[in-house]
C-alpha positions in Angstrom: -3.3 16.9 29.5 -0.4 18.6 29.6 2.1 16.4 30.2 -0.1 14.0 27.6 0.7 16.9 24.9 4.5 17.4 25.6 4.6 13.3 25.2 3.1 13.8 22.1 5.2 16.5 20.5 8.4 14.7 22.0 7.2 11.8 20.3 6.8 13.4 16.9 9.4 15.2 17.1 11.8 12.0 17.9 10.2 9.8 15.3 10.4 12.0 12.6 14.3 12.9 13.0 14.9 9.1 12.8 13.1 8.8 10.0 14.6 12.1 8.4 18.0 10.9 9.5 17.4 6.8 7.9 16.4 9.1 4.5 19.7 11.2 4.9 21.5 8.0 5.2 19.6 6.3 1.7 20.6 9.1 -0.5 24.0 9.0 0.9 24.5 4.9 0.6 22.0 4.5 -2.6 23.3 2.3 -4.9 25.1 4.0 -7.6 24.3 4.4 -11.2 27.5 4.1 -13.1 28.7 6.7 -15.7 29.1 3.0 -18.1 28.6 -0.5 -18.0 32.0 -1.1 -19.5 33.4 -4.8 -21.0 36.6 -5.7 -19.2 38.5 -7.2 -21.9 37.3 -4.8 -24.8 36.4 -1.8 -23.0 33.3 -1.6 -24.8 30.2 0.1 -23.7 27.2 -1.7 -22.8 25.0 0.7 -21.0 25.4 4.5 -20.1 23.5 6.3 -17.2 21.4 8.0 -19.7 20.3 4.8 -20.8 19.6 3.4 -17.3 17.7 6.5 -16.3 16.3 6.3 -19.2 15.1 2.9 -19.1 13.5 3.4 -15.9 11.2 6.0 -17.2 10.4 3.3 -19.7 9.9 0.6 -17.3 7.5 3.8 -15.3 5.8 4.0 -19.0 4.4 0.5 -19.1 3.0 0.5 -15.3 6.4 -0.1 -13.4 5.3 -2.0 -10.5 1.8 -3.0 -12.0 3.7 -5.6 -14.1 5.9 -7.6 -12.4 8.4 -6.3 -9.7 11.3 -4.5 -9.1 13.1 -5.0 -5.6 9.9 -7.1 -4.8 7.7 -3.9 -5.2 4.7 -4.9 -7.6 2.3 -7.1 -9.3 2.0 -10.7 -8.3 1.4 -12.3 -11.9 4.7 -11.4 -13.6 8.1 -12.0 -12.2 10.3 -10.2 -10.1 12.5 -8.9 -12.9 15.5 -8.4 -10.5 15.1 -12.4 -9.3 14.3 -13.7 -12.6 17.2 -11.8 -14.2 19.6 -12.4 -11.8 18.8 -16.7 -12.0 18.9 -16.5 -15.5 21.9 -15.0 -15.8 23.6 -17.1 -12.7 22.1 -20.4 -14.7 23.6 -19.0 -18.2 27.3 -18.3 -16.9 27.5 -21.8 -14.7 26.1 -23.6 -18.0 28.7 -21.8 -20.1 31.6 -22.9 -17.5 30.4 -25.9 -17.2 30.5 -26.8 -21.2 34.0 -25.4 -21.6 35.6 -27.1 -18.5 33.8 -30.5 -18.2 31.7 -30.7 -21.4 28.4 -30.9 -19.4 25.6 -29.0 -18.3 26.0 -27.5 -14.6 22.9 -29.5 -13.1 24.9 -32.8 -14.7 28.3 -32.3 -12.8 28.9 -34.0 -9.9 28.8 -31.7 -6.3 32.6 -31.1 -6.4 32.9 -29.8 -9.6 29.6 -27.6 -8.9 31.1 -26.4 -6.2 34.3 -24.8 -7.9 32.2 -23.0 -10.8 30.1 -22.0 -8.1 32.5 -20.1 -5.9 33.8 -18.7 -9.6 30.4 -17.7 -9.9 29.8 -15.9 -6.4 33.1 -14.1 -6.9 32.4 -12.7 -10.2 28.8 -11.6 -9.6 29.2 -10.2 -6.2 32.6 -8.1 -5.9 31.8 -4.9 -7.0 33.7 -3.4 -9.3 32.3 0.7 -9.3 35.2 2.7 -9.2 33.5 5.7 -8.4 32.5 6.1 -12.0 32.1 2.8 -14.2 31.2 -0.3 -13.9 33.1 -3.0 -15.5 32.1 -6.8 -16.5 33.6 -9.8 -18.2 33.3 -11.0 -21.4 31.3 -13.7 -20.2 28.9 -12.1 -18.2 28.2 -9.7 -21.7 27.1 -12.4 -23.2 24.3 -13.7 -20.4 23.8 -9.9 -19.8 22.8 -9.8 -23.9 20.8 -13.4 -23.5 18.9 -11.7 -20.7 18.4 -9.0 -23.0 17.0 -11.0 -25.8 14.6 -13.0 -23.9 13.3 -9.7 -22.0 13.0 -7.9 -25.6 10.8 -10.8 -26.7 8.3 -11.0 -23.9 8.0 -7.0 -23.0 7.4 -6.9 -27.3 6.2 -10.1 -28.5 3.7 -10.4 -25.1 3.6 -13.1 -23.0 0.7 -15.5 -22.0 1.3 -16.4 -18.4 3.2 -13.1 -17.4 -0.2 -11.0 -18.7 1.9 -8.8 -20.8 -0.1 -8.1 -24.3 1.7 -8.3 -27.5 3.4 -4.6 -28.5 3.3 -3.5 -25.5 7.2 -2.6 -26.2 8.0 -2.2 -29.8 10.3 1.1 -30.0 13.7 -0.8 -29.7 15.6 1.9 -28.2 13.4 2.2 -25.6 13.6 -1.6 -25.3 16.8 -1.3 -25.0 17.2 1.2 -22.6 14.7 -1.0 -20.2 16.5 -3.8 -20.5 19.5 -1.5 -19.0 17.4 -0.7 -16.3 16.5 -4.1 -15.2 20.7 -4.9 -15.4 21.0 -2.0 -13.0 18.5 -3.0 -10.7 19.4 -6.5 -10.7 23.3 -5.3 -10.6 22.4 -3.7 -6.9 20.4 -6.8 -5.9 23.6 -9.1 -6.4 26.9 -7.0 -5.9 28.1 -6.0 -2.5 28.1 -2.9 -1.6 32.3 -1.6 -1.6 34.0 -3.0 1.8 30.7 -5.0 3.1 29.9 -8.8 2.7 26.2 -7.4 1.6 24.3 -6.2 -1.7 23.0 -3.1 -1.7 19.3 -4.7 -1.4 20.6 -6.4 2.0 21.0 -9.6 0.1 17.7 -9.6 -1.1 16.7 -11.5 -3.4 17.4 -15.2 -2.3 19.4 -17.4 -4.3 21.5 -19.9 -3.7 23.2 -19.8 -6.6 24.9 -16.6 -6.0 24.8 -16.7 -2.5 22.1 -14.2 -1.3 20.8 -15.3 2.3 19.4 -13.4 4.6 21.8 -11.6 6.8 22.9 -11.9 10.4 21.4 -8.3 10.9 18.4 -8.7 9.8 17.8 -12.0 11.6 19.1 -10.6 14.8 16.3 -7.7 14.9 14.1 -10.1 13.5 14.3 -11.7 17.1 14.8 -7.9 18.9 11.3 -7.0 17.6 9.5 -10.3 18.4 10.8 -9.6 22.3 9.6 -6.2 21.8 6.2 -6.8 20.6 5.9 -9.2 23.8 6.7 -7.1 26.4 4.7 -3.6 25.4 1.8 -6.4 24.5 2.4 -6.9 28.3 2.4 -3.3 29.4 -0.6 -2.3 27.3 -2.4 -5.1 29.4 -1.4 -4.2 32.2 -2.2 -0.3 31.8 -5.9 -1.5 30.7 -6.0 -3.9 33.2 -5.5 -0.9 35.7 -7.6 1.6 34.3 -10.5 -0.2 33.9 -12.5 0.1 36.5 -11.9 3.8 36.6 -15.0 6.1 36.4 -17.2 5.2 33.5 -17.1 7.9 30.0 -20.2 7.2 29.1 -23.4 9.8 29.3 -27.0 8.2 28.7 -29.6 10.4 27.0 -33.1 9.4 26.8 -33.3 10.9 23.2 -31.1 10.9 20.1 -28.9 14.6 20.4 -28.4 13.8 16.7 -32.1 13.4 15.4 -32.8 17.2 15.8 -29.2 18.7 14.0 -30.1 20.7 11.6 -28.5 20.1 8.3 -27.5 23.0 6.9 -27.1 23.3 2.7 -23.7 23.1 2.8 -23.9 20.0 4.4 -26.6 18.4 2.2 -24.7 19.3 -0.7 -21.9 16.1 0.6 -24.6 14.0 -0.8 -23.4 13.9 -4.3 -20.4 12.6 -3.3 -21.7 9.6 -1.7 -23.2 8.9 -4.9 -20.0 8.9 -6.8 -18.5 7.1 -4.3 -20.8 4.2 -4.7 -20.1 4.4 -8.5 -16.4 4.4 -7.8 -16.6 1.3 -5.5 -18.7 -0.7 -7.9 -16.0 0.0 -11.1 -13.3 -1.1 -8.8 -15.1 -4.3 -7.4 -15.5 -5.3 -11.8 -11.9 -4.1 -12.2 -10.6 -6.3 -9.4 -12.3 -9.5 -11.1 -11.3 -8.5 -14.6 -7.8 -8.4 -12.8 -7.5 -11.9 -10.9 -8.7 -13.4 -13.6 -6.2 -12.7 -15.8 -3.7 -14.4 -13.3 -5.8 -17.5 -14.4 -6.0 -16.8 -18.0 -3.3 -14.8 -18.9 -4.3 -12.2 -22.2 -7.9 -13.3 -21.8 -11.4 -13.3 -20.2 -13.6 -16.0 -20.4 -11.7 -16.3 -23.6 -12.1 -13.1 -25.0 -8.6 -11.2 -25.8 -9.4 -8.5 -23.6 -6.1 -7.3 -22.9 -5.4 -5.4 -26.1 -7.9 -2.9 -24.8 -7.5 -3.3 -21.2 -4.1 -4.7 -20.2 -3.6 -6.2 -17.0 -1.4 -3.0 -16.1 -4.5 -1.1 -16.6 -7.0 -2.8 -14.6 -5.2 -3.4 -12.0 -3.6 0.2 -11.7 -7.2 1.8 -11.8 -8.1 -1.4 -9.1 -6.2 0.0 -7.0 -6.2 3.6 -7.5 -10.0 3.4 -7.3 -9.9 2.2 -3.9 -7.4 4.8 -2.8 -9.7 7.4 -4.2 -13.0 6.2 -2.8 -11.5 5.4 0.5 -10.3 9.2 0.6 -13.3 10.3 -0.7 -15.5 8.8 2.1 -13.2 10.0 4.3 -13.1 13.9 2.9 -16.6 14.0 2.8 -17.1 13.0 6.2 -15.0 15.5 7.4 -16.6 18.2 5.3 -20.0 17.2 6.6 -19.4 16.9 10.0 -17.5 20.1 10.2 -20.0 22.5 10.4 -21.5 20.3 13.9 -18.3 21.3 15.1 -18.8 24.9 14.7 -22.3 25.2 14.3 -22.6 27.4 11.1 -21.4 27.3 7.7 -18.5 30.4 6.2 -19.5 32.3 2.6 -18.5 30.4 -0.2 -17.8 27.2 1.6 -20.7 25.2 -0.3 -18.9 26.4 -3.3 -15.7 25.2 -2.1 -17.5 21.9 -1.2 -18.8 21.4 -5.1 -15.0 22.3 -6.4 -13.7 19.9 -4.5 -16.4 17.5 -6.2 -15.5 18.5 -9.6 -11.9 18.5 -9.0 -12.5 14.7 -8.2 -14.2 14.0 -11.0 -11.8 15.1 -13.4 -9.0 13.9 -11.0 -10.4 10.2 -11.0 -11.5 10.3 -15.2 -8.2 12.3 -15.9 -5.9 10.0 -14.5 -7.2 7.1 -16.1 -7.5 8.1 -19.3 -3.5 9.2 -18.9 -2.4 5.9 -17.3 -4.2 4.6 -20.4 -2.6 6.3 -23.1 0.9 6.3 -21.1 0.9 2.3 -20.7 -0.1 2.1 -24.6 2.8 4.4 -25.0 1.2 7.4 -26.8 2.6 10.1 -24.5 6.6 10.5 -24.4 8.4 10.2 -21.2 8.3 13.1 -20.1 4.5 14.1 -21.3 3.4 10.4 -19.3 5.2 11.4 -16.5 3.1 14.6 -15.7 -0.1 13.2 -17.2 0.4 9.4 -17.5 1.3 6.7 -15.6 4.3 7.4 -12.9 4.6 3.5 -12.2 4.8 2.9 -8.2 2.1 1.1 -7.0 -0.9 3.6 -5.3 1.4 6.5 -7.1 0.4 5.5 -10.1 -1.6 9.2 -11.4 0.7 11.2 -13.3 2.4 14.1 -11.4 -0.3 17.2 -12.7 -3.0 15.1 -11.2 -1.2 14.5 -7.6 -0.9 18.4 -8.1 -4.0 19.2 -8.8 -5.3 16.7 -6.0 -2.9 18.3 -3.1 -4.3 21.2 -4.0 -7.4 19.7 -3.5 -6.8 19.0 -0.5 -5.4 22.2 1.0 -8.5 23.7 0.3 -10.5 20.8 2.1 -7.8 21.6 5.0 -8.9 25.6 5.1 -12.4 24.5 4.7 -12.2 21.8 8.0 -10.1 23.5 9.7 -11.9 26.6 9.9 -14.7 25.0 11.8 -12.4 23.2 14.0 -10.4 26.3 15.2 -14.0 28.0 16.0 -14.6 25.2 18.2 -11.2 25.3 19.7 -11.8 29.3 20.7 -14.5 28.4 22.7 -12.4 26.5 24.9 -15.0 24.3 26.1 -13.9 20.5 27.1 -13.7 19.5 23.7 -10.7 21.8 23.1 -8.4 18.9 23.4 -10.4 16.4 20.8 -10.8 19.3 18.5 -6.7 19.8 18.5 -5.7 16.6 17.8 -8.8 16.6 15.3 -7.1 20.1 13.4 -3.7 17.9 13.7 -4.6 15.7 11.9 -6.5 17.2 9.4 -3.5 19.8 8.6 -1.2 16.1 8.5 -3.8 15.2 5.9 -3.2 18.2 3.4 0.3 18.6 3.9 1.6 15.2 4.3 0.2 14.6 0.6 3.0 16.4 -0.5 5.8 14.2 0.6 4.8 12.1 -3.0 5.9 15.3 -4.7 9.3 15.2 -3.0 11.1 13.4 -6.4 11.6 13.7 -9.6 11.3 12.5 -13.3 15.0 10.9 -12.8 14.6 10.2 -9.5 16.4 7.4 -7.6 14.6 4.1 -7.5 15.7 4.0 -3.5 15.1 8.1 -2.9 11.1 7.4 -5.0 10.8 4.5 -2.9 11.6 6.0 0.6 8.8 9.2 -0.1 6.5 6.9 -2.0 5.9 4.7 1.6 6.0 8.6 2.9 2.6 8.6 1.5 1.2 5.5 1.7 2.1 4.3 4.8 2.2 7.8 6.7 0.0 9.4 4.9 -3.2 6.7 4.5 -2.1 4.7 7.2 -0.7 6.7 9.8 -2.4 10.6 9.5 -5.7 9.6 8.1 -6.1 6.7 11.3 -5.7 9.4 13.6 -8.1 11.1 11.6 -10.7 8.5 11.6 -10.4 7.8 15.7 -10.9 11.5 16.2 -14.0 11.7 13.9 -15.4 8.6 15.6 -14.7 9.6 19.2 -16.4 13.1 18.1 -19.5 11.4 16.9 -19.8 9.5 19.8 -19.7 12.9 21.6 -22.3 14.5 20.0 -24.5 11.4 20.7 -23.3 11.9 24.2 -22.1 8.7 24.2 -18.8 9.6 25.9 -17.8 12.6 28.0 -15.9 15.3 25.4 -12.9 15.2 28.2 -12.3 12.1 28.4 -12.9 11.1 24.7 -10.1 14.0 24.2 -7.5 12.2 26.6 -8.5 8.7 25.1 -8.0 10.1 22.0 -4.7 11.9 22.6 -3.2 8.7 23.9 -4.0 6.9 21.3 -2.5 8.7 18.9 0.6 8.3 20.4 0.6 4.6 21.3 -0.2 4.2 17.2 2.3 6.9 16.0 5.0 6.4 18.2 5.4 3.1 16.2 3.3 3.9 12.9 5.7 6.8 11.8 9.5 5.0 11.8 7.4 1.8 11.2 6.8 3.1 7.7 10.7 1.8 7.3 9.8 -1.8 7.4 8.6 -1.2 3.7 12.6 -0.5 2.7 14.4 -3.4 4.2 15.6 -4.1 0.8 15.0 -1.3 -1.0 18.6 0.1 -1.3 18.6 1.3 2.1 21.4 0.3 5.1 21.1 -1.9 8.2 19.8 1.1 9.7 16.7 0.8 8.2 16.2 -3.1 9.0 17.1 -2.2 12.7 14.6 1.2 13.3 11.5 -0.2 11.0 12.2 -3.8 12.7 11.7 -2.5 16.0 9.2 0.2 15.6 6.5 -1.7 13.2 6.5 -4.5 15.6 5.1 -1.6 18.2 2.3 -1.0 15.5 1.1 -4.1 16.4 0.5 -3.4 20.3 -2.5 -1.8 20.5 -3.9 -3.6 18.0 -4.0 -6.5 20.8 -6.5 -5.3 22.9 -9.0 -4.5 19.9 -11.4 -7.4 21.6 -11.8 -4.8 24.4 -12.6 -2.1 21.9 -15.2 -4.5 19.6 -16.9 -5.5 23.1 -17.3 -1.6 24.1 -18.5 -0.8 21.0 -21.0 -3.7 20.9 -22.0 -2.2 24.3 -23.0 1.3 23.1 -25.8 -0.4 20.8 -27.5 -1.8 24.4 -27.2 1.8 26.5 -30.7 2.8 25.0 -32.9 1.9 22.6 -33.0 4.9 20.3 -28.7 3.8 20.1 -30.2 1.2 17.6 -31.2 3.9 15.0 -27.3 4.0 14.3 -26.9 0.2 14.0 -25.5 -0.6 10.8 -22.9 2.4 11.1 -21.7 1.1 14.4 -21.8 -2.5 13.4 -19.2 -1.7 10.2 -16.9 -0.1 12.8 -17.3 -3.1 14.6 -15.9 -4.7 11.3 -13.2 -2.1 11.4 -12.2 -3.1 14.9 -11.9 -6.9 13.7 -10.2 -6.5 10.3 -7.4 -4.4 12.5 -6.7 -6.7 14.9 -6.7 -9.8 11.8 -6.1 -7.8 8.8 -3.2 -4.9 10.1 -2.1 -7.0 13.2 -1.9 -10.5 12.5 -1.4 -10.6 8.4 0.8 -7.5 8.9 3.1 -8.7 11.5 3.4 -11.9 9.3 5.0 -10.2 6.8 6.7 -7.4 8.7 9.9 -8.8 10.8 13.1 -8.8 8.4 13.3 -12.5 8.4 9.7 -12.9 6.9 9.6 -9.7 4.4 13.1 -11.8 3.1 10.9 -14.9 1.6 7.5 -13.5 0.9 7.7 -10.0 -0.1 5.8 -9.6 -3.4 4.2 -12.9 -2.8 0.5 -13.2 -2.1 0.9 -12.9 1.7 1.0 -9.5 1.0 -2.1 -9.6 -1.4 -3.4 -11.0 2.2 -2.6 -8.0 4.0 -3.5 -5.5 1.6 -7.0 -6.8 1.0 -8.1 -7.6 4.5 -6.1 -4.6 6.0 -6.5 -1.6 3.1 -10.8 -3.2 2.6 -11.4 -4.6 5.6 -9.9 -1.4 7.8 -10.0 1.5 5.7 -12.6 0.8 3.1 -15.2 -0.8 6.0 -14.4 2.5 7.8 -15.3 4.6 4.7 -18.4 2.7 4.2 -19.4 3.0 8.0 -18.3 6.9 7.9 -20.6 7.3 5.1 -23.8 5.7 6.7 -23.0 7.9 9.4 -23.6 10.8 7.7 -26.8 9.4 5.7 -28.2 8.1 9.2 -27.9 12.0 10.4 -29.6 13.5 7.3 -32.1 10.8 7.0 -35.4 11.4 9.3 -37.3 8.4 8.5 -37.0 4.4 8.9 -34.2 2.1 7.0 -34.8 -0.7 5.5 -32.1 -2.3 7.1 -32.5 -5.8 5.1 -29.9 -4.6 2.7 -27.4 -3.0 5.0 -27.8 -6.9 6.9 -27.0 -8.5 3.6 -23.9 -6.3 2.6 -22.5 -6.2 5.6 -22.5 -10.1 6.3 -21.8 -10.8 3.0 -18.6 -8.4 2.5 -17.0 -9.8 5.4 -17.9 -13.4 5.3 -17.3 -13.2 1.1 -13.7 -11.5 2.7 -12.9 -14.3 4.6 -13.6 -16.9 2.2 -11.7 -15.1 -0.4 -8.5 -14.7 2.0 -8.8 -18.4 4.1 -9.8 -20.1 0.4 -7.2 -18.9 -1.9 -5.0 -15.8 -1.1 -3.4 -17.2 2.1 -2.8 -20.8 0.4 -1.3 -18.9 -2.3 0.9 -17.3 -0.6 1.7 -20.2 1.8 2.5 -22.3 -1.5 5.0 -19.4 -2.8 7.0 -19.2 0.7 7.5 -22.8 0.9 9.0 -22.3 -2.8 10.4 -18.9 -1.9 12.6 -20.6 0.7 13.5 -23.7 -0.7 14.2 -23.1 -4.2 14.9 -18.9 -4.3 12.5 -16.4 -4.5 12.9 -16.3 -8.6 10.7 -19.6 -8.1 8.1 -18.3 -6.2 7.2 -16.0 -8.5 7.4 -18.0 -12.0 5.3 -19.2 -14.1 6.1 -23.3 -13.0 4.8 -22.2 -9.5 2.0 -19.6 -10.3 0.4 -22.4 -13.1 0.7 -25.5 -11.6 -2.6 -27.4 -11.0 -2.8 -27.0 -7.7 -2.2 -23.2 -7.8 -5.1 -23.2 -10.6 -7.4 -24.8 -8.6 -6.9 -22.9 -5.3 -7.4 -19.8 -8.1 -10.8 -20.9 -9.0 -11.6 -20.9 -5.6 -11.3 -17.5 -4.7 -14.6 -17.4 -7.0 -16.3 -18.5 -3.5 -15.3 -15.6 -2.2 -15.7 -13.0 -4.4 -19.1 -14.3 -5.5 -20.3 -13.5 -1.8 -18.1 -10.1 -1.6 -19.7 -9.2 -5.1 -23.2 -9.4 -3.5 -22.6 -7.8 -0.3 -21.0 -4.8 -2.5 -24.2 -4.8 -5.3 -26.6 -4.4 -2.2 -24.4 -1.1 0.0 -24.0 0.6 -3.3 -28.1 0.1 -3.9 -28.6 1.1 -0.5 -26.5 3.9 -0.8 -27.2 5.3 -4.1 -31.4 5.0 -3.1 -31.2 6.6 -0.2 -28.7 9.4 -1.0 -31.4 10.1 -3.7 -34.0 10.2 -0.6 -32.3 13.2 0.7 -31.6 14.8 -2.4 -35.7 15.0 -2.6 -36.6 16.1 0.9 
């Protein structure tokens, strides 16, 4: 174990200096934000840094990445406002060109002549013309710049059907104004090469011909490098199962359950309450998620009611997916807080009382944030005010800063509280010591790691928010809290002396850093275009393809686990529990391992990021893997406080029905979606993938419609775990 520990140190310590160092080098080659967007000819000033900084706290204001996109980060119903910008303005200056020199529209000139205005076109939109302070433009491209600025003023004001944007949600015109510089900016970085490079500062990205922007020889190149990678530790892993299979077998049989006769002390029983809530939270975000696709078919409207000027899109689907980031943690918490005191064996003064804080702290962490995203997105709070208490903008960040404080510290005190337990466990030095250090790892990752979404500011860098927002979401949720989760499950399995404490310790350890040592720089394959440098492409290339290894041999893990429910019979009092990891196990290798490495190499993230082949991934791996596991952590708990019989019909029906309604929903409509928008994405430019010609034609409508398959079945299997849940939760509340 030893030598298993210094690997793992070595390996943190290793990945987190390249990803330190790839963070160093993004705020040192961060696109810059010019003093003035100045007119060549006139030396006029169309935009000021204020105003861009400015703008971006506007575009924040409205729900930032829950309308539309920016760098491909965001909604699926709206544009990308970078692609769309950029085409429109391409379209407007070739047009203009086109009418002065040959007295025709661009698309009527013959190839030759398209060609010339073309090259005229790709050398005026991509040499970059900062000079360490300004920015300067033509004439020409002021007047698409101020088209672009009309027709965005209209549709962010006015509303727009198909884009699910209300009417007023913009009618301050400074403020549209100052948005509309924001979206130059960001578009400016998309399409300009960066100063003594033949790339944008987005690496190329978006793609369009027009201007140019194809993928790069870089990132193809790693593209490949990662593929090769990803085959040969595929190959290892086998072969290291392969050879330790047949070593001595982990498992203990007991003729009883160990668990039946725990004693369940009142700090313990007072986690019930939050399973309640929990099932309350799940069921509003289920209703919020079908309020949400369906305005993707209907625009403004449900079922033909105008819905949206109380409940904009931007709402419902921020508090969609906010909701299942807090109910997923929830789950998670409480497990943690109940099983603690097994660990240790007693309960510390005021721990129960730091156990119903914590529960109030949620509540008014959960209602506080919504009713400030609220107000912030219908622009009642100023900038500032929204962004401590409104709505921050960046998808799963969405909570205004006081409530992410308010929650870390939150979660500090549900560190102390675990932790305390752990580290009495640890002093005894028995042979769990080694599954209860990885377990206090990662449940001080947990609280601190929290923090890295605290690392910006108001005027922030889009690039520097970006890098520490996938700090949190991707290290945070899906790197610290997996680690989290394996440990919790391997200790369960202890205590039902299912597995040796030794062994499940080593197994454990190991794991870890098989997942880490590509989880943590993996969290870079979210910034390939994101303002970053090759550097990026080339480290989260290679190192999220790793994620993906030992997610191969998951069949080997589902068929163990299957196992465990046929060692004896009293193992089938824990069915249901064991049967949603089960789930887990599948939805990783699918979900996180298939539908992620689709979208993960360079030279796929290029054509379908933003699309709904990422929609795919995030249901199937952020539901099916982390939300499953909540909902198996949970009946965990219940199964140890509960003495008497289930009535397991309803467990049978959700659980059947939330995976098969899963499937359906994905194989039906999400994945043919996003199937449509790549062909488009690559063909056309990715500005087409994501308009309103592609998103409303028939056959998009129709495979729309049939995600109602789907969710219809989902919908039942998630009305029948909340019943069970909230029933028997009120079972032990009255024994």
């Amino acid at each position: 174990m030893k030598k298993i520990w210094i690997a793992f140190s070595l390996m943190i310590i290793l990945s987190f200096s390249a990803l330190i160092w790839v963070g160093v080098k993004t705020y040192q080659e961060q696109p810059p934000i010019p003093e003035k967007v100045l007119v060549e000819e006139t030396s006029e000033t169309l935009f000021t840094k204020e105003q861009i900084q400015r703008g971006q706290n506007v575009w924040e204001s409205i729900g930032g990445m829950e309308v539309g996109s920016i760098w491909g980060h965001g909604s699926y119903v709206a544009p990308d406002w970078n692609a769309d910008w950029i085409h429109k303005e391409a379209v407007y200056l070739l047009d203009k060109w086109a009418n002065e020199d040959y007295k025709k529209n661009y698309e009527n000139l013959h190839e030759e002549q398209k060609a010339t205005l073309k090259a005229r076109l790709v050398s005026q939109v991509k040499t970059n013309t900062f000079d360490s302070k300004n920015i300067t433009i033509s004439k020409d491209r002021k007047e698409a710049i101020e088209s672009n600025m009309e027709h965005y003023t209209k549709i962010f004001s006015e509303g727009h059907e198909k884009y699910a944007i209300p009417r007023d949600l913009l009618t301050d015109v400074s403020k549209l104004h100052d948005l509309n510089a924001f979206i130059f900016w960001s578009s400016w970085a998309a399409s300009t090469n960066r100063i003594d490079d033949n790339v944008t500062y987005t690496s190329n990205w978006p793609h369009e011909p027009l201007i140019d922007n194809k993928i790069t020889t870089g990132a193809q190149m790693w593209s490949g490098f990662s593929i090769i990678l990803l085959l040969f530790f595929v190959g290892m892993m086998v072969w290291y199962y392969l050879k330790n299979i047949h070593q001595e077998d982990d498992q203990i049989l007991s003729d009883h359950d160990p668990l039946l006769n725990i004693k369940i002390l009142p700090a313990q029983r007072s986690i019930l309450k939050y399973f309640f809530v929990i099932s309350l939270l799940i069921g509003l975000q289920v209703l919020l998620g079908i309020v949400t696709v369906h305005y993707g078919v209907e625009g403004q409207h449900f079922f033909g009611f105008e819905l949206s000027q109380y409940l904009p899109y931007t709402i419902s689907r921020t508090w969609h997916t906010q909701l299942a980031i807090f109910w997923i943690a929830a789950a998670w918490l409480a497990t943690g807080l109940f099983i603690a005191p097994m660990i240790s064996g007693k309960t510390f003064k005021y721990e129960k009382f730091g156990i119903n804080f914590l529960f109030v702290a949620l509540l008014i962490i959960v209602v506080g944030s919504m009713i400030g995203e609220w107000l912030g997105v219908k622009q009642y709070l100023d900038l500032t005010v929204n962004f401590f208490f409104g709505h921050q903008g960046y998808e799963y960040m969405d909570l205004g800063r006081f409530w992410q404080i308010l929650l870390g510290v939150g979660l500090v005190l549900w560190m102390v509280i675990v932790g305390a337990h752990i580290l009495v466990g640890i002093r005894r030095k028995d042979s769990s010591k080694n599954l209860l250090i990885l377990f206090l790892i990662a449940v001080v990752a947990i609280g601190s790691f929290f923090f890295s979404g605290l690392m910006y500011g108001e005027h922030s860098t889009l690039s520097m928010i970006n890098y520490w927002r996938w700090w949190l979401v991707h290290l945070w949720v899906e790197g610290f809290f997996e680690v989290f989760a394996t440990v919790v499950i391997a200790f369960l399995f202890v205590k039902m002396k299912l597995l040796r404490p030794k062994s499940a310790g080593k197994a454990t350890v190991l794991s870890a850093i098989i997942f880490l040592s590509g989880g943590i720089i993996g969290t870079l394959h979210h910034l390939y275009f994101s303002g970053t440098t090759i550097h990026a492409i080339a480290l989260g290339a290679t190192f999220s393809a790793l994620e993906v290894v030992p997610l191969t041999l998951i069949g080997f893990e589902i068929w163990e686990n299957w196992n465990l429910l046929k060692v004896k019979e009293w193992v089938q009092r824990y069915k249901w529990p064991i049967y949603f990891f089960l789930s887990v196990s599948f939805w990783n290798m699918l979900g996180a391992g298939v539908f992620g490495f689709m979208i993960n190499p360079p030279i796929a993230l290029y054509y379908v990021q933003g699309l709904n082949t990422t929609a795919v991934h995030a249901h199937t791996a952020l539901f099916g893997v982390y939300g499953m596991l909540g909902m198996g952590l949970v009946l965990f708990c219940l199964r140890i406080i509960s003495k008497t019989n289930w009535n397991e019909k309803p467990l049978k029906i959700a659980f059947w029905a939330l995976n098969i309604g899963l499937i359906a929903m994905v194989a039906l409509s999400l994945l043919p979606q996003g199937i449509i928008q790549t062909m488009a994405s690559i063909e056309h430019g990715y500005w087409y993938a994501r308009s309103s010609e592609v998103l409303y034609s028939d056959s998009m409508q129709i495979i729309k419609w049939l995600r109602v398959v789907g969710d219809v079945i989902f919908s039942v299997g998630i009305v029948y775990f909340c019943t069970f849940i909230v029933k028997e939760t009120l079972n032990c509340f009255k024994k």
